[in-house]
Legacy VTK file of the C-alpha trace (Angstrom):
# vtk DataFile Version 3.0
C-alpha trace
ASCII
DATASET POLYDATA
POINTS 77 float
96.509 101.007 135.169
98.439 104.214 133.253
100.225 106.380 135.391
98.807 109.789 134.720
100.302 112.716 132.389
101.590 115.668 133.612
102.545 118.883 131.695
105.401 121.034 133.771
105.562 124.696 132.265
108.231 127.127 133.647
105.513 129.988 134.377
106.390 132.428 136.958
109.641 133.981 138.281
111.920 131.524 140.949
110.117 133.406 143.850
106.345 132.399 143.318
106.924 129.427 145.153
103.061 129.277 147.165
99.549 127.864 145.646
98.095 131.018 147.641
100.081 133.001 145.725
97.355 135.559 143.127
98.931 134.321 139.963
99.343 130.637 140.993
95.329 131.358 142.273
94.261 132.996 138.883
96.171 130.416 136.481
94.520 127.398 138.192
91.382 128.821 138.008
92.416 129.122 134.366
92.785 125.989 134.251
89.342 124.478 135.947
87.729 126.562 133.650
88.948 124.749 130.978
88.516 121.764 132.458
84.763 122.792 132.620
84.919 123.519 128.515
86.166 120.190 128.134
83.770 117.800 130.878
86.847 116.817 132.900
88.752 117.459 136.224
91.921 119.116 136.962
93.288 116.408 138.697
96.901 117.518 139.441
97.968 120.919 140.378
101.066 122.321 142.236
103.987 125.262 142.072
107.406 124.647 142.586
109.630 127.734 142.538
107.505 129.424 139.292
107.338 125.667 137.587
103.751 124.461 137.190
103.005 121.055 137.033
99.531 119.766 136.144
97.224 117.597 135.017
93.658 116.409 133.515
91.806 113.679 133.230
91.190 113.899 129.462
93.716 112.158 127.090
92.078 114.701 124.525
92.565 118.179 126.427
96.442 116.618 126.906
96.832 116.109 123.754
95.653 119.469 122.493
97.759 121.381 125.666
100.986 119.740 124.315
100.335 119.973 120.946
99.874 124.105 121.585
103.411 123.678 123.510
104.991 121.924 121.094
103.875 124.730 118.249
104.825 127.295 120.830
108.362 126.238 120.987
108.396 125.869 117.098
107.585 129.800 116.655
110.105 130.978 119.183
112.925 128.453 117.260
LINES 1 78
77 0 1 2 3 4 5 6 7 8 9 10 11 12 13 14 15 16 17 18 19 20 21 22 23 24 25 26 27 28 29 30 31 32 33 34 35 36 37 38 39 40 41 42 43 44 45 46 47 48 49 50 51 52 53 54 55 56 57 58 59 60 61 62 63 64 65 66 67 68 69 70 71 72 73 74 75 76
């Protein structure tokens, strides 16, 4: 069995450090939404001091999250 994937983005300021907190609330909800577009689950979820750490259930919508990252970075290079 394959340990699962997880993408960890640095997303909000050191102090948003609470999953009750309304951007931690609205980015999640981001993210089930997408999870919905793509017929999967968002199966990990958690904040740690404004670092995000999540995770589907669909190799595919991985693939395509870190592949959008990995452009991302290239731009801002």
């Amino acid at each position: 069995m394959e340990s699962p994937a997880f993408i960890e983005i640095d997303m909000f300021p050191e102090e948003v450090n609470s999953m009750d907190h309304w951007e931690v609330v609205h980015f999640r909800g981001v993210l089930e939404e997408v999870a919905d577009d793509y017929r999967c689950r968002l199966v990990h979820f958690e904040i740690d001091r404004g670092t995000v750490t999540f995770s589907f259930d669909s190799d595919e919508l991985m693939a395509n999250i870190l592949n959008i990252l990995q452009d991302d970075s290239k731009d801002k290079a």
